[in-house]
VEXNU-765600 format. One line per 4 residues: number of its first residue (from 1); for each residue x, z, y of C-alpha. Coordinates in steps of 0.05 Angstrom, whole numbers, plus 32768, in hexadecimal, padded with zeros to 4 digits. Example, Ala and Ser with C-alpha at 12.3 -4.5 7.8 and 13.67 -1.06 7.14 Angstrom:
<atoms>
1 = 80F6:809C:7FA6  8111:808F:7FEB
</atoms>
This chain:
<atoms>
1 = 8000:8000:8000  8037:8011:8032  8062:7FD1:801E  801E:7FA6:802E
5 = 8010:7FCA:806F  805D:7FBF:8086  8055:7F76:8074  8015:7F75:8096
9 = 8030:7F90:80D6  8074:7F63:80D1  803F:7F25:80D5  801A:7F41:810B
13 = 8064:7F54:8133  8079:7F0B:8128  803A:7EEC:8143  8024:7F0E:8180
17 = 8036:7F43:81B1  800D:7F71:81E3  8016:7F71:822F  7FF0:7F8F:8268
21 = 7FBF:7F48:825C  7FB4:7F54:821B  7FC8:7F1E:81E4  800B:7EF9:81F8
25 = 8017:7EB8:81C7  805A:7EB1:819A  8066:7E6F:81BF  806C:7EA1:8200
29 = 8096:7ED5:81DD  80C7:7EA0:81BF  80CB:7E84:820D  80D6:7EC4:822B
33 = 8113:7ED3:81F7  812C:7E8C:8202  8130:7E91:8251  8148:7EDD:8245
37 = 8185:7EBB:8217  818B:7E8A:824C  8195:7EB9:8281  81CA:7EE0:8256
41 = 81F6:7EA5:8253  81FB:7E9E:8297  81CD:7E56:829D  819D:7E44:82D8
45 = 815E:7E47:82BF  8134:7E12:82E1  80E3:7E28:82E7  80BA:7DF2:82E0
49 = 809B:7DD5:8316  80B3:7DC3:8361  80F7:7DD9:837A  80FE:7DC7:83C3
53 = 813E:7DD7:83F5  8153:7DC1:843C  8190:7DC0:8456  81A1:7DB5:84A6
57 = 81E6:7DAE:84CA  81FE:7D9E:8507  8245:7D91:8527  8257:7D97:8571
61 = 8292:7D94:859A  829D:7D8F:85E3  82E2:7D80:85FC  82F4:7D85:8651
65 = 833D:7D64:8663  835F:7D6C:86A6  839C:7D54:86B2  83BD:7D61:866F
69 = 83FF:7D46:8656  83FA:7D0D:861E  83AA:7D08:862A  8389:7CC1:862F
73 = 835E:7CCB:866D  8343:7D13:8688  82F5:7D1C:867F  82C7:7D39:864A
77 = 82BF:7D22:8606  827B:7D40:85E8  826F:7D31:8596  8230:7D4E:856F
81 = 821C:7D37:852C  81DF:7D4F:8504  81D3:7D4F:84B5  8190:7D5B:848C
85 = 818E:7D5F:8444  8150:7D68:8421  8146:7D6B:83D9  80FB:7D68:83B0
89 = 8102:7D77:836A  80CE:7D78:8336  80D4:7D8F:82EC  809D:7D91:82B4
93 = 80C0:7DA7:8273  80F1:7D65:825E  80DE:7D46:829B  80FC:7D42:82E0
97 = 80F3:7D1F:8320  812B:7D32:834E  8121:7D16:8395  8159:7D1D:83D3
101 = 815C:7D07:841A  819D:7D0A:843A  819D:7CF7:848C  81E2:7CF3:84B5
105 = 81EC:7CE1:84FB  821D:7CED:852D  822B:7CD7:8575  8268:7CDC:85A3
109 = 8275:7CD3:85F4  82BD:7CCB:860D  82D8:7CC7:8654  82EB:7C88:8646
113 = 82A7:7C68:8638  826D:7C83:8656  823E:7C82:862D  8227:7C98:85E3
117 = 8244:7C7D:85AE  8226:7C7A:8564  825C:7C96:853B  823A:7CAC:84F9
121 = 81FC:7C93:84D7  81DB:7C96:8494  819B:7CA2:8476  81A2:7CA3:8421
125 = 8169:7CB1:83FC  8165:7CB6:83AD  8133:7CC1:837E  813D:7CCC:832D
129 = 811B:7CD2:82E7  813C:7D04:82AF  8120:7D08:826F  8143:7D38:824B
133 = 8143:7D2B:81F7  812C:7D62:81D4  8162:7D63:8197  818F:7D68:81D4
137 = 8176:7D7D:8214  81B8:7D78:8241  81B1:7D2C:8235  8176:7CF9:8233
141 = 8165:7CB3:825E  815C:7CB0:829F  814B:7C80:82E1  8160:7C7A:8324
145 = 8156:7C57:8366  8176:7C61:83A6  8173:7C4E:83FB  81A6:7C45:841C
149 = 81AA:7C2B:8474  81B8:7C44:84B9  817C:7C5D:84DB  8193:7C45:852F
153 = 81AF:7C02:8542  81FB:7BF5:853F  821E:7BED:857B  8266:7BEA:85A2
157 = 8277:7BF9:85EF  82BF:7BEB:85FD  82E1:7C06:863E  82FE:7BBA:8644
161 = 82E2:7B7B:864C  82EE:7B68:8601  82E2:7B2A:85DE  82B7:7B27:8599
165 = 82B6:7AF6:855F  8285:7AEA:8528  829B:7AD3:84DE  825F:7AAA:84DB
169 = 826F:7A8A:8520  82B7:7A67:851D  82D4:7A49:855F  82A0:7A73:8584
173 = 829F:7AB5:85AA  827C:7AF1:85D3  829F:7B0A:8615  8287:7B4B:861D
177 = 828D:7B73:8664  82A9:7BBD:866F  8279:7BED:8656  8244:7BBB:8641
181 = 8226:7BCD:85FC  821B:7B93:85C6  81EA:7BA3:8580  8209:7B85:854B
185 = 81DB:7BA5:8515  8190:7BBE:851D  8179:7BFD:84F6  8174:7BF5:84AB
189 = 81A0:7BBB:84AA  81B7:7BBA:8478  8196:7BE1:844A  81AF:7BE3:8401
193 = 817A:7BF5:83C5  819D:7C11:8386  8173:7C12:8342  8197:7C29:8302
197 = 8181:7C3D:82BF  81A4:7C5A:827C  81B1:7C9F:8267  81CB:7CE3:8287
201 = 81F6:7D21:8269  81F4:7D61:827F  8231:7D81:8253  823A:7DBF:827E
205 = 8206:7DE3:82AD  8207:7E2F:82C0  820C:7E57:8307  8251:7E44:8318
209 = 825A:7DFF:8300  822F:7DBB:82F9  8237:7D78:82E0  820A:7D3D:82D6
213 = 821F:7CFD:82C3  8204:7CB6:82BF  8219:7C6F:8298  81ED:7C35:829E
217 = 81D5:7BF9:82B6  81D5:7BEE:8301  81B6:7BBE:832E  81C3:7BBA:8381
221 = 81AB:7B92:83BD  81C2:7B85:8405  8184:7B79:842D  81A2:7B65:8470
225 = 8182:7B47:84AB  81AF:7B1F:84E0  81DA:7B5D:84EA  822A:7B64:84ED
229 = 8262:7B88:84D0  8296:7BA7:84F6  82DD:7B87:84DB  8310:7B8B:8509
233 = 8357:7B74:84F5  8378:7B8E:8528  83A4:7B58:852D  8382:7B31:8562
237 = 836F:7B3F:85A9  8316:7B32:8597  82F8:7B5D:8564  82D9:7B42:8529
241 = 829E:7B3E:8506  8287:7B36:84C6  8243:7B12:84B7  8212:7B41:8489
245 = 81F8:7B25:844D  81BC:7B33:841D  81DC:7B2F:83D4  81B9:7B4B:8397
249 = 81F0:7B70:835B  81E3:7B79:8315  8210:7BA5:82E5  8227:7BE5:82CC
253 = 822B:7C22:82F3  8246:7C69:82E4  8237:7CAB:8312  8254:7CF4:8311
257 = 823E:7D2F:8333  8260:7D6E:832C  8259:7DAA:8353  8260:7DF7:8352
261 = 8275:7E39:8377  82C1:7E42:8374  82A8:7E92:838F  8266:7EB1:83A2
265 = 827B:7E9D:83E9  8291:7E57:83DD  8271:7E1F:83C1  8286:7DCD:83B9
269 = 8266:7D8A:839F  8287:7D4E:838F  826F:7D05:837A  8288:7CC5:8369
273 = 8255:7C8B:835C  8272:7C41:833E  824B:7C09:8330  8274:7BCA:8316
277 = 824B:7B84:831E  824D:7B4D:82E7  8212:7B20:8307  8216:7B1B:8354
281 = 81FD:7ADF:8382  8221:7AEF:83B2  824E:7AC1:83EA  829A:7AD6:83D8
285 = 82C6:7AC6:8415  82FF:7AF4:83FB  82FA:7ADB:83C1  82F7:7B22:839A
289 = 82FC:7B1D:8358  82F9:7B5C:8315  830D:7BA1:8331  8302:7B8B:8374
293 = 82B4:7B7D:8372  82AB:7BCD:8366  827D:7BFA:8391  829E:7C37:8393
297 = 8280:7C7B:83B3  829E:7CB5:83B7  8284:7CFA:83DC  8297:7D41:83DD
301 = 827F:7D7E:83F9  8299:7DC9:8402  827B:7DFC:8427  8286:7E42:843A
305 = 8244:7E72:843B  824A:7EA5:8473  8201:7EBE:8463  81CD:7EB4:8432
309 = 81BA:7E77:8460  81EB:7E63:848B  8232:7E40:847A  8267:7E15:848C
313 = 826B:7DD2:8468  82A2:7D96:8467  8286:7D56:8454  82B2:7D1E:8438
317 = 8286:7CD4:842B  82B1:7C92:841B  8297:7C53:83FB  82AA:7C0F:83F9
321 = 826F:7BD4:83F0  82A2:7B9F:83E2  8261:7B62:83FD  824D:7B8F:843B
325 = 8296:7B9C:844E  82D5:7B9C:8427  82F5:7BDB:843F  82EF:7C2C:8438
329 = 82AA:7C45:845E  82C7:7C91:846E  8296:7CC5:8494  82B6:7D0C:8495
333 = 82A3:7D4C:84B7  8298:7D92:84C5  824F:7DB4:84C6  8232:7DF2:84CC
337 = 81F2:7DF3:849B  81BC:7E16:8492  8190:7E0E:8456  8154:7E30:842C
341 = 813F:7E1B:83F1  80F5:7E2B:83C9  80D7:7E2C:838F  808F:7E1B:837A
345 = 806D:7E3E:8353  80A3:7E75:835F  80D1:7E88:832B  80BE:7EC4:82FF
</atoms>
């Protein structure tokens, strides 16, 4: 009787378990001890449903010369640059829809041009698929598209009468007077799309270190609309420029995102994006040919939290678009951030 009633209560043990609600399922119990292991072993545990986060920084400077040995001219030279990052993230057991908006812009005055100069601008936008497999859940397939353009026009103000000429113009030229501002490119042009599609690995994710990776195939087009590259040489007295183009890319591309917390107090991203084209109809004029028709993108980020909200960030972007322009894009700089970031329905 007693080896029947221990069985019986062994059953009942395994099966359910009582809480203040009554009734709590063995699918709940087995979840509970899962995110309770999970916790243990020092992973992020990600709650389904929305995870949203903003992040805003600014840079300023203001600079006042007078008279001052080796300096250009005397006057003011005033810089202030502004970033937004926004991320909307959605997850629904395997699934997840990771959204983020990233925004930079930054403008500069000089005493030697009086006016305000565009000196950084970027809008990037990306949205994803992740499906993760559930024999192995730190890899699975996945889909991804991407916008990338400037936001304002494109222009240049030189402090000299300077001359200007147009790759798709030979034998002809602009004349452009002191201070008189020329648009060369009109905002969103270009603007390049990005779709890829393949699978993802996640081989290492906890709370002081992150990496996703991507292989697959890529595809990439150049929408541009009667606007100009800056491509100056150098070598000549005019300044160049190089005619935009709307191509269209097709091959593989591969995509790594790491990040972490090297300390509670500082924290660092990095990311390097390739995409390789096999199909392109594309006009050549360098004549580029295996290695050289690579996209390459690179970024990294490190930051140093002075409160729970408020830090100090260096930003690093370069990327070269070998059929937009075939040199290094580099944007650097130094923010002050703040950011918050939110979950819905709140974590438990």
């Amino acid at each position: 009787m007693r080896k029947s009633s221990l069985c019986l209560l062994t059953l009942l043990a395994a099966n359910t378990a009582f809480g203040q609600d009554g009734l709590i399922k063995k699918d709940e119990v087995v979840a509970e001890m899962e995110a309770k292991k999970a916790a243990m072993e020092g992973e992020a545990a990600k709650p389904d449903g929305w995870n949203l986060g903003v992040q805003l920084g600014s840079s300023a400077s203001l600079t006042d010369m007078r008279h001052v040995a080796g300096a250009v001219s005397d006057g003011t030279t005033f810089q202030l640059g502004l970033v937004f990052d926004g991320k909307a993230n959605y997850k629904h057991g395997r699934h997840e829809w990771l959204n983020s908006l990233n925004i930079t812009h930054q403008q500069t005055r000089t005493p030697v041009i009086d006016a305000f100069i565009k000196t950084a601008d970027n809008l990037d936008f990306r949205t994803s698929y992740l499906y993760s497999l559930a024999s192995l859940p730190w890899m699975g397939p996945f889909a991804r598209a991407r916008l990338q353009s400037q936001i304002l026009k494109s222009q240049v103000i030189y402090a000299e009468p300077t001359r200007l000429v147009f790759s798709d113009q030979p034998g002809k030229a602009r004349d452009l007077e002191a201070e008189e501002a020329y648009t060369f490119a009109n905002p969103f042009d270009p603007m390049q799309l990005r779709q890829s599609a393949g699978f993802f690995a996640r081989p290492v994710e906890n709370k002081t270190i992150k990496a996703t990776f991507t292989l697959g195939a890529g595809a990439q087009e150049i929408v541009a609309r009667d606007g100009y590259a800056l491509n100056d040489d150098g070598d000549t007295d005019a300044v160049e420029f190089q005619k935009l183009e709307s191509t269209q890319e097709l091959g593989i591309e591969i995509d790594a995102e790491v990040e972490g917390h090297a300390t509670e107090y500082i924290f660092w991203s990095a990311g390097l994006n390739i995409l390789h084209p096999f199909v392109y109809n594309a006009d050549n004029p360098n004549d580029l040919e295996g290695l050289e028709l690579t996209n390459i993108e690179f970024k990294a980020k490190v930051g140093v939290k002075l409160s729970k909200w408020l830090s100090v960030d260096y930003t690093l972007d370069a990327k070269r678009i070998p059929f937009v322009l075939d040199e290094w894009q580099v944007q650097n700089g130094l923010l002050l951030s703040a950011s918050f970031e939110t979950f819905y329905p709140s974590a438990q």
